[in-house]
C-alpha positions as CSV (number, residue, x, y, z in Angstrom):
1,X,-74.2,8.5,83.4
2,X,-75.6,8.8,80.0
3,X,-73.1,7.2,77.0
4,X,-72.1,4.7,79.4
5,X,-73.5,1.1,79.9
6,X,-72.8,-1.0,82.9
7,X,-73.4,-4.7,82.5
8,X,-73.9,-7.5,84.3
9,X,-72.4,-11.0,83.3
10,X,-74.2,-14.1,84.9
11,X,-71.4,-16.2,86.8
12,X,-71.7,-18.6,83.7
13,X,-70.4,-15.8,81.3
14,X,-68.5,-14.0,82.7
15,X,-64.9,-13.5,81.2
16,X,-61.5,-15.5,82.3
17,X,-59.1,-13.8,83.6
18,X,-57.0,-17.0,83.8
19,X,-56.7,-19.4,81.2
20,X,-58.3,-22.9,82.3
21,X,-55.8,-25.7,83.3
22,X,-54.6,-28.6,80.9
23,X,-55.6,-31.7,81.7
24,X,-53.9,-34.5,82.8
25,X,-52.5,-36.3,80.3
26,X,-52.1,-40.1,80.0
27,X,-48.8,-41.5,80.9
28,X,-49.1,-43.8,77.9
29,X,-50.4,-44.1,74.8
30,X,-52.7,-46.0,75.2
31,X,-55.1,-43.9,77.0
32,X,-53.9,-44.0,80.7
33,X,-51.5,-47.6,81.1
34,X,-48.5,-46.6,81.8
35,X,-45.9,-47.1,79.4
36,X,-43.5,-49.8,79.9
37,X,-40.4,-48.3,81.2
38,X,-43.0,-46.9,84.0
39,X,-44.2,-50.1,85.3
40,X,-43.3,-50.8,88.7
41,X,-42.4,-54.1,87.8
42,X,-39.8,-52.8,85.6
43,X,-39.0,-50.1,87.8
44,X,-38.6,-52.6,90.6
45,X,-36.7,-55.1,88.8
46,X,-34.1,-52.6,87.6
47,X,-33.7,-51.7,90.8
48,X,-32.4,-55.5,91.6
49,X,-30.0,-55.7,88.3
50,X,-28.8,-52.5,87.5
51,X,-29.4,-50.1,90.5
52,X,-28.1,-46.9,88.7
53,X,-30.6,-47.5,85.6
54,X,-33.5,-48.7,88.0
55,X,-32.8,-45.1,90.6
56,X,-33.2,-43.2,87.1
57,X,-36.3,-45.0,86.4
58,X,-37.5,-44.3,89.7
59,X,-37.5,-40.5,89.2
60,X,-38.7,-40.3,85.8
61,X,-42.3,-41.9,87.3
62,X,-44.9,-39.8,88.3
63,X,-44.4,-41.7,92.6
64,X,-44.2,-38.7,95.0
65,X,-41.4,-37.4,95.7
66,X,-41.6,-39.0,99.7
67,X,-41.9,-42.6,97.8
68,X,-38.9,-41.6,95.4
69,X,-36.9,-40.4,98.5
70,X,-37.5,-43.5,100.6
71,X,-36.5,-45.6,97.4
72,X,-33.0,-43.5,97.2
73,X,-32.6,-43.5,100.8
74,X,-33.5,-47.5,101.1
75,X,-31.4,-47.8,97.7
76,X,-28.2,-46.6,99.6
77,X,-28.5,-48.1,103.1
78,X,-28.5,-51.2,101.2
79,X,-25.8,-50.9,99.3
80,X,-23.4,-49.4,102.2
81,X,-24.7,-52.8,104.3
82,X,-23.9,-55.0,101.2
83,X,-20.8,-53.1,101.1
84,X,-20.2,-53.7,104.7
85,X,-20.5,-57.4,104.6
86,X,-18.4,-57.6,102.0
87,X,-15.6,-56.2,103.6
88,X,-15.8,-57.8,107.0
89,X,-16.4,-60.8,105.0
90,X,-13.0,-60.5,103.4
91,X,-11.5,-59.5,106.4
92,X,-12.6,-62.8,107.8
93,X,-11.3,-64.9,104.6
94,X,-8.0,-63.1,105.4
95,X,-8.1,-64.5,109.0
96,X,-8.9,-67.9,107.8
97,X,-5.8,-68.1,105.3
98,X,-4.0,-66.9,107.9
99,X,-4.9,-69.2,110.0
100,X,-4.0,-72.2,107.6
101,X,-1.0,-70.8,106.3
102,X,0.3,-70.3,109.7
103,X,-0.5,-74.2,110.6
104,X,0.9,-75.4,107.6
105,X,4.2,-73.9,108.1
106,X,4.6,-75.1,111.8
107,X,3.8,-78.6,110.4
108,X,7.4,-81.2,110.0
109,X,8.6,-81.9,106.8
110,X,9.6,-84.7,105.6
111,X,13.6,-85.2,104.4
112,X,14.4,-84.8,101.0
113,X,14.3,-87.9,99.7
114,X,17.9,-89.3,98.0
């Protein structure tokens, strides 16, 4: 083994095979508050006045993706109940004016008067 050197690298210098990982970044800019759009207040409130934007918002956050599931997923059983109501409730408004017009029309006139 002469012309060749073996050497020994302490576990503190020895070489990298893979690059290091980034670190985490903040989420806003200023150093780690979320940014506003992020906010669950926002988030949350979107949500309530314009569901479309406030799903979108929920997806963009940095939640796991079981929390941004069960938001979807609670999202849309609400809106198929709101839905629901809102059809039996015009079902029942139908019944109602039904109901009336059918009572009124049974009721006597009176004579034309001369």
């Amino acid at each position: 083994m002469v012309g060749k050197r073996w050497w020994y690298y302490p576990p503190q210098h020895r070489p990298r095979l893979i690059p290091p990982r980034p670190r985490a970044k903040p989420s806003g800019s200023r150093g780690g508050n979320p940014v506003w759009y992020k906010h669950p207040a926002v988030i949350i409130g979107s949500l309530v006045l314009c569901c479309p934007v406030g799903l979108v918002a929920v997806w963009l956050t940095d939640w796991t993706t079981k929390t941004k599931t069960a938001v979807t997923v609670g999202v849309a059983a609400l809106t198929l109940v709101l839905l629901a109501a809102g059809a039996v409730a015009g079902e029942l408004e139908n019944v109602e004016t039904a109901a009336v017009d059918s009572t009124t029309s049974m009721a006597p006139s009176k004579p034309p008067q001369k």
